[in-house]
C-alpha positions in Angstrom: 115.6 53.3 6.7 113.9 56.3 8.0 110.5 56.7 9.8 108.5 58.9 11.6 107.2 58.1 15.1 103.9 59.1 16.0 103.2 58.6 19.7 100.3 56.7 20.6 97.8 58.0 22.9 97.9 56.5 26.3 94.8 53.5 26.8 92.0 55.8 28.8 91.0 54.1 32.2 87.4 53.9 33.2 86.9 55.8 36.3 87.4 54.2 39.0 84.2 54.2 41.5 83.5 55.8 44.7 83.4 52.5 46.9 83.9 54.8 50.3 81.3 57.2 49.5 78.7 54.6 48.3 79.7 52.8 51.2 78.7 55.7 53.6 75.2 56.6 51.4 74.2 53.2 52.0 75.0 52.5 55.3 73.3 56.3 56.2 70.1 55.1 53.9 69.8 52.0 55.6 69.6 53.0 58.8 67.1 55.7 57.5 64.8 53.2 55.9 65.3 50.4 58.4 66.2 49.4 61.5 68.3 46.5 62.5 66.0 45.2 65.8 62.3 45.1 63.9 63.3 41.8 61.8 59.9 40.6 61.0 59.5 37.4 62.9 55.4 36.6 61.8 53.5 35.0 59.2 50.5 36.3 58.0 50.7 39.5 60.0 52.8 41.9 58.2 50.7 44.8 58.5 51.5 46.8 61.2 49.3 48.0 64.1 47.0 51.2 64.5 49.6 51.9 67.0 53.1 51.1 65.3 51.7 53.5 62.5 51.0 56.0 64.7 54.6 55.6 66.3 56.3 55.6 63.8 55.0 58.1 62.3 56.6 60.4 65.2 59.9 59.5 63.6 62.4 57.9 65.6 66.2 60.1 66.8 68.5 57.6 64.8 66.6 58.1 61.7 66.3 62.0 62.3 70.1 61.8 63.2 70.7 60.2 60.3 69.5 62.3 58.0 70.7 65.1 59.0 74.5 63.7 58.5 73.2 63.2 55.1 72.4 66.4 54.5 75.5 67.8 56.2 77.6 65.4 54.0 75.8 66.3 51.0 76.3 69.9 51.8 80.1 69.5 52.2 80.4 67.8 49.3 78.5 70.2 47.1 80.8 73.5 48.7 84.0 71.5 48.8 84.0 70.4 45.4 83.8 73.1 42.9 84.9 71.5 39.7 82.0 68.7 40.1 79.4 68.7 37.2 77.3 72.1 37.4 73.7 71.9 36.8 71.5 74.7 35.5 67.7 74.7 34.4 67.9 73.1 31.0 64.3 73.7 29.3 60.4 72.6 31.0 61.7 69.8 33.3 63.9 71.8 35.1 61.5 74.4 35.6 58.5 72.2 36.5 60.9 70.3 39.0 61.0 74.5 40.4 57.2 74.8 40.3 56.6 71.3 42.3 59.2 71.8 44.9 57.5 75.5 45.6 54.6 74.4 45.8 55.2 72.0 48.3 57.3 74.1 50.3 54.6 76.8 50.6 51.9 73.9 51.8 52.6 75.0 55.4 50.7 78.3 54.7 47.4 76.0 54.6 48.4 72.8 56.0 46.2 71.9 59.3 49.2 70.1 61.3 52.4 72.5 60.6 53.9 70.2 62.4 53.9 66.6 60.3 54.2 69.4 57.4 57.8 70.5 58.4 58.9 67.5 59.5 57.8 65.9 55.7 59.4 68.8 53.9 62.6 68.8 56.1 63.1 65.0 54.6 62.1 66.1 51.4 64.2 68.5 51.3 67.4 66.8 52.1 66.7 64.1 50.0 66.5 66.7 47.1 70.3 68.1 48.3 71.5 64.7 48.6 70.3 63.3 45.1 71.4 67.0 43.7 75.2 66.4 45.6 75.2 62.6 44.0 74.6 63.9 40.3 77.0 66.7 40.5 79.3 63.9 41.9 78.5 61.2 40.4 78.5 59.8 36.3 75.9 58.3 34.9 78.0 54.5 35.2 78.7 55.7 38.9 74.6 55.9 39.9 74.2 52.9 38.2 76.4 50.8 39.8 75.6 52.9 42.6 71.8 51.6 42.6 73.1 48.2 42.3 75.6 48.3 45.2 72.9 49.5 47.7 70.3 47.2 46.8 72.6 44.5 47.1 73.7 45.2 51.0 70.0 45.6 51.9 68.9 42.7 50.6 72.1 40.7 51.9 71.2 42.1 55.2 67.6 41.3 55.5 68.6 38.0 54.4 70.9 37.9 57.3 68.4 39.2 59.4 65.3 36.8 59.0 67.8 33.6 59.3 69.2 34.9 62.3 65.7 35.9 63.9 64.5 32.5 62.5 61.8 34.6 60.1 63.5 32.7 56.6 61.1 30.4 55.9 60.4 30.1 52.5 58.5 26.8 52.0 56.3 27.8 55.1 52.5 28.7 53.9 52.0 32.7 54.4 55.4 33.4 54.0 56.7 36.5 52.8 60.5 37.6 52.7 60.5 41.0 54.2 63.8 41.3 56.5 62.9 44.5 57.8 60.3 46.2 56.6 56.6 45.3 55.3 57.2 42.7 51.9 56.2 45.2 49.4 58.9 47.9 50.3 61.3 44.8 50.5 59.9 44.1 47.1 61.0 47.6 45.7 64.4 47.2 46.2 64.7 43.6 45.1 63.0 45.0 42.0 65.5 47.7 42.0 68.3 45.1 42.3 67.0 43.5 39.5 66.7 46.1 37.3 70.3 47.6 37.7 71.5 44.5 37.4 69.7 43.6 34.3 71.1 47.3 32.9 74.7 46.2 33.7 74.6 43.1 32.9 73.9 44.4 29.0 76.2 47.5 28.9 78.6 45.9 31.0 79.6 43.1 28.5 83.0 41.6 30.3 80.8 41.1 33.3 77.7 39.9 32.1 77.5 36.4 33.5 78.1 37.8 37.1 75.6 40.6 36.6 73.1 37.9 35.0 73.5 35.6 38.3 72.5 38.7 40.6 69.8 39.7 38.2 68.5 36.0 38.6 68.9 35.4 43.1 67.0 39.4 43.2 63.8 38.2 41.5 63.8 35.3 43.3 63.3 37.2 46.1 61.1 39.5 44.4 59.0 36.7 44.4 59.6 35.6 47.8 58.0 39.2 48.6 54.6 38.5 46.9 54.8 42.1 46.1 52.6 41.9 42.7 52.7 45.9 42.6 56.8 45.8 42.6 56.3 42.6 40.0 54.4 44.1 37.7 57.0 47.2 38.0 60.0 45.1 37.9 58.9 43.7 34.7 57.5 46.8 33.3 60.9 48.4 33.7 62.9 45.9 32.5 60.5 45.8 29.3 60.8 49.5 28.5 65.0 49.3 28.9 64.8 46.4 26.8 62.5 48.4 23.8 64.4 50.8 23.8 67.6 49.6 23.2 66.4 47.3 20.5 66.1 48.1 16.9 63.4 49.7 15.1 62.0 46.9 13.6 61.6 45.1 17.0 60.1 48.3 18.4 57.4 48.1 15.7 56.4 45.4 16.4 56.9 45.0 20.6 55.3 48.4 21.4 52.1 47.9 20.2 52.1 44.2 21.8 53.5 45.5 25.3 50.5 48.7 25.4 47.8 45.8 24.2 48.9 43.9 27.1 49.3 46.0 29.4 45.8 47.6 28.6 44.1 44.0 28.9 45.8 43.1 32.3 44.5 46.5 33.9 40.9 45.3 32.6 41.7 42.0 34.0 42.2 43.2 37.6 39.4 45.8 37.8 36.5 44.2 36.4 38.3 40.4 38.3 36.9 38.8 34.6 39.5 36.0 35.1 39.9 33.8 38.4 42.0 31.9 37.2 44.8 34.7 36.0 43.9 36.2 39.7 44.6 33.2 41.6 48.1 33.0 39.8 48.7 36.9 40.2 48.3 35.8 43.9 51.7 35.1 43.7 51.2 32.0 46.7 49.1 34.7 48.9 45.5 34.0 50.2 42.8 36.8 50.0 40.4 35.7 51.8 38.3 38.4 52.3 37.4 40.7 48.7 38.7 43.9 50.9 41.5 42.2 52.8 44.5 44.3 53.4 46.5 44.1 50.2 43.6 43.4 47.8 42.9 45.8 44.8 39.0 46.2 46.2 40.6 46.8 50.0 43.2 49.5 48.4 39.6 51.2 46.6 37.6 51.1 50.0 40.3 53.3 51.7 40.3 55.2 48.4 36.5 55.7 48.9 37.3 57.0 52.7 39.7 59.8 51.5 37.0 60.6 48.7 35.3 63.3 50.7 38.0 64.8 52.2 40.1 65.5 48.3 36.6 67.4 47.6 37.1 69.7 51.0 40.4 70.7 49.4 40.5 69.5 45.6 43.2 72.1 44.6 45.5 72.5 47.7 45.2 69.7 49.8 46.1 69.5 53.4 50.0 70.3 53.0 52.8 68.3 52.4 52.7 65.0 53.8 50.4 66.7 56.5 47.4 64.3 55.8 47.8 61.4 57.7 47.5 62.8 60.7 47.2 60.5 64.0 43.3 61.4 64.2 42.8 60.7 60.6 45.0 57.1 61.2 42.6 56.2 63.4 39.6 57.3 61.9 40.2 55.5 58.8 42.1 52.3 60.6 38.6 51.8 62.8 36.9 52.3 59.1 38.4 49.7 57.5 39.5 47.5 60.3 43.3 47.5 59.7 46.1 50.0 60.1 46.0 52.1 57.2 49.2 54.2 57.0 48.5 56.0 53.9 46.5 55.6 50.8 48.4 53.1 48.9 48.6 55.2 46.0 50.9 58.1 45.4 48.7 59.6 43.1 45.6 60.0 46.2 48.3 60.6 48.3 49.8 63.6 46.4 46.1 65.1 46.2 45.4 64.7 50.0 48.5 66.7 50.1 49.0 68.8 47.5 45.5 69.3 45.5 45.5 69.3 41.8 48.2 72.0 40.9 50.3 69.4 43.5 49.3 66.5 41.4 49.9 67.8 37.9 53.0 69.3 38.4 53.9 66.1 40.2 53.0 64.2 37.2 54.5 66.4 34.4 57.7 66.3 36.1 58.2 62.9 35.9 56.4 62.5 32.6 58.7 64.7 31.3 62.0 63.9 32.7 61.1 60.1 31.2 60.6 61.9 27.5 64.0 63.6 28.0 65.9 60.2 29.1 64.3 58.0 25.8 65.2 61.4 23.8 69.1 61.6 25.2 69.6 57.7 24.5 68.2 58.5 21.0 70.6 61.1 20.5 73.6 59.0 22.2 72.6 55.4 22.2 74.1 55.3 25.7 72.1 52.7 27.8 72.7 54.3 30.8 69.9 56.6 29.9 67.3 53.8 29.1 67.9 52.7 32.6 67.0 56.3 33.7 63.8 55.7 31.7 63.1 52.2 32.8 63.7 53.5 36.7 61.2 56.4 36.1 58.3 53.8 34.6 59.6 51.8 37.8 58.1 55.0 39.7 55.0 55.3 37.8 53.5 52.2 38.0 54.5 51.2 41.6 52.9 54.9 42.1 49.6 53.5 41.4 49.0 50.9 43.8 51.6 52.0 46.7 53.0 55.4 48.4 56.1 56.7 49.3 55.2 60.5 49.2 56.4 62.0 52.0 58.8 59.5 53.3 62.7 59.3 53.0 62.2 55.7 50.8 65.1 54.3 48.1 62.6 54.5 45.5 61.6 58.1 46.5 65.9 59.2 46.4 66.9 57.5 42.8 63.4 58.9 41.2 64.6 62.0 42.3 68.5 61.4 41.3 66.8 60.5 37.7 65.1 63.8 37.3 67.3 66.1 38.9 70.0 64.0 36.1 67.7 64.6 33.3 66.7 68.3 33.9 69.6 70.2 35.6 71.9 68.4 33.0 72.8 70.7 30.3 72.1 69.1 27.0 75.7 69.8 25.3 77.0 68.1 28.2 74.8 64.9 26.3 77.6 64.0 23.8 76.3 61.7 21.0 78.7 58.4 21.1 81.4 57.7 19.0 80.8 57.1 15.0 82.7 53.7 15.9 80.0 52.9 18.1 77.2 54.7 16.2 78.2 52.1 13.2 78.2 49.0 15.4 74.8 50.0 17.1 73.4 50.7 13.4 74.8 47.6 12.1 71.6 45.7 14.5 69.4 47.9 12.7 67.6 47.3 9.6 68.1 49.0 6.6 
């Protein structure tokens, strides 16, 4: 009995990730973003001095040290590794991401403290050739587990730290976990942690219990931040992947309920028509004062304070993270009676610096690099993108109420990694999935 043997196509691995290199990214980010020795050991002070502001601000050697490894590592990988990805503009993101960038490098021409200036656009700028080396190098399943690997050292770390300094106090009154750094940056990356986490945990389905239990410790210290700006991020993010993966006929009807809400809870805050919802949105924290330090009214009153000087220079500002100046710290610290580091918004933020064309261009790019990530996942149903989509909202929102503009931050490097992914990115290299897959995804959907 004759037959004829067809050889069957070896099982294709998944590639196997980068644990070295991640390794070094977030040991190097860490020590850029925190330091080891400034475990917050108060309660009820976690604002930082006139002072400290103004100190840090300076910028410390390890951090400068630090990130210009990065950049030299960055820079090594991008010249000695030719056959990684190659990026080229790809359509109106890629070229707005142009515009902003040159706009921001040519602040210095009118910025009134050259100095701050270069020393903001030196950061910027190797963030932008680390998060360009880490897409070239890196898949779409590599930044993701990526994002989750990093948020899970910091936040094991600051664990470590405030049990060791004795700061982990949890049941005390006042407390807020922090570990290194003010709550509601801690709060960014726990929200970050449990956003990846909820990503894997669905497109990673042999894994999902494990990825589920992460999902579930990182907002419970999301919580433990009282960050209600990262909150109401977290959960917006997690929404929007959610949505998008579902069907149609969920989408229908979720959208529509999720805009409704959201509309009702901004009136809710600004007008303050319902104690009761802002005593629970208080997350355990007591205002006492209507324009205490992290209240809505005490973010408007510095607001009100930058007011006059955005109409000196409504359309170029004062140059790139050149603003906050050490005169202007103190001006508006003695104004409202705390250390004010920066507007707490990167929206007023990105006006003081950059004017309207700043602004605009700031805006569009992101607006439109979050279009492009809900358009690829349409074309491929490939999750990863939704979680490009939900980290971008992650931005927006925390945008509006905090500020990273300027500074070397997590949130600032993966917003960036997401839009230098979704406009340098060619779009044949966005292959629609498999008709194998394509059926079982359209077998959810109804008819």
């Amino acid at each position: 009995m004759s037959y004829i043997y067809y050889p069957t196509a070896p099982p294709v691995r998944a590639p196997r990730f980068p644990w070295a290199v991640f390794l070094i990214l977030s040991v190097g980010f860490f020590l850029t973003v925190h330091w080891p020795l400034t475990a917050q050991r108060t309660l009820d002070d976690y604002n930082r001095s006139q002072d400290d502001i103004v100190a840090e601000g300076a910028g410390s050697a390890v951090r400068q040290v630090v990130l210009v490894v990065l950049c030299g590592l960055a820079v090594l990988s991008l010249v000695s590794r030719p056959s990684d990805r190659h990026l080229r503009i790809d359509g109106l993101p890629g070229w707005l991401v142009i515009a902003y960038a040159a706009w921001a490098s040519m602040s210095p021409i009118w910025a009134q403290d050259l100095d701050l200036t270069f020393k903001r656009l030196l950061a910027f700028g190797i963030l932008c050739v680390v998060a360009v080396a880490v897409v070239r190098r890196f898949s779409l399943r590599q930044i993701l587990m990526w994002t989750l690997f990093i948020t899970i050292m910091f936040l094991l770390v600051a664990i470590g730290l405030e049990v060791v300094s004795g700061a982990f106090r949890p049941f005390v009154p006042g407390y807020r976990f922090s570990g290194t750094q003010h709550p509601n940056g801690e709060g960014v990356e726990c929200g970050l942690l449990f956003l990846s986490a909820i990503a894997l945990a669905k497109i990673e389905k042999l894994q999902r219990r494990q990825f589920g239990a992460i999902a579930l410790v990182a907002f419970m210290f999301l919580i433990l931040t009282a960050s209600r700006t990262s909150l109401s991020a977290t959960l917006l993010a997690v929404a929007v992947f959610l949505v998008i993966g579902s069907s149609k006929r969920t989408r229908t009807v979720v959208l529509p309920a999720l805009g409704i809400g959201v509309c009702l809870l901004v009136l809710l805050v600004v007008t303050g028509l319902s104690q009761g919802l802002e005593h629970a949105a208080l997350l355990g924290r007591n205002d006492d004062t209507s324009e205490s330090v992290e209240s809505f009214s005490g973010r408007t009153a510095i607001w009100r304070d930058v007011g006059p000087y955005i109409s000196d220079r409504p359309f170029v500002g004062y140059g790139y993270g050149g603003f906050w100046t050490p005169a202007r710290i103190g001006t508006i610290s003695d104004e409202e009676k705390w250390g004010v580091p920066d507007s707490h918004s990167t929206y007023v933020d990105c006006l003081l610096a950059l004017g309207v064309v700043g602004l605009v261009l700031y805006l569009l790019s992101l607006f439109t690099a979050l279009w492009r990530a809900v358009a690829f996942y349409r074309r491929t149903l490939d999750s990863h993108y939704a979680f490009l989509a939900a980290l971008l909202v992650f931005c927006i929102v925390d945008g509006f109420l905090e500020s990273g503009l300027g500074q070397a931050t997590l949130l600032t490097l993966f917003a960036l990694i997401a839009v230098i992914r979704l406009a340098y990115v060619p779009e044949e290299e966005v292959r629609p999935i498999d008709a194998e897959s394509r059926h079982r995804h359209e077998a959810f959907l109804p008819a």
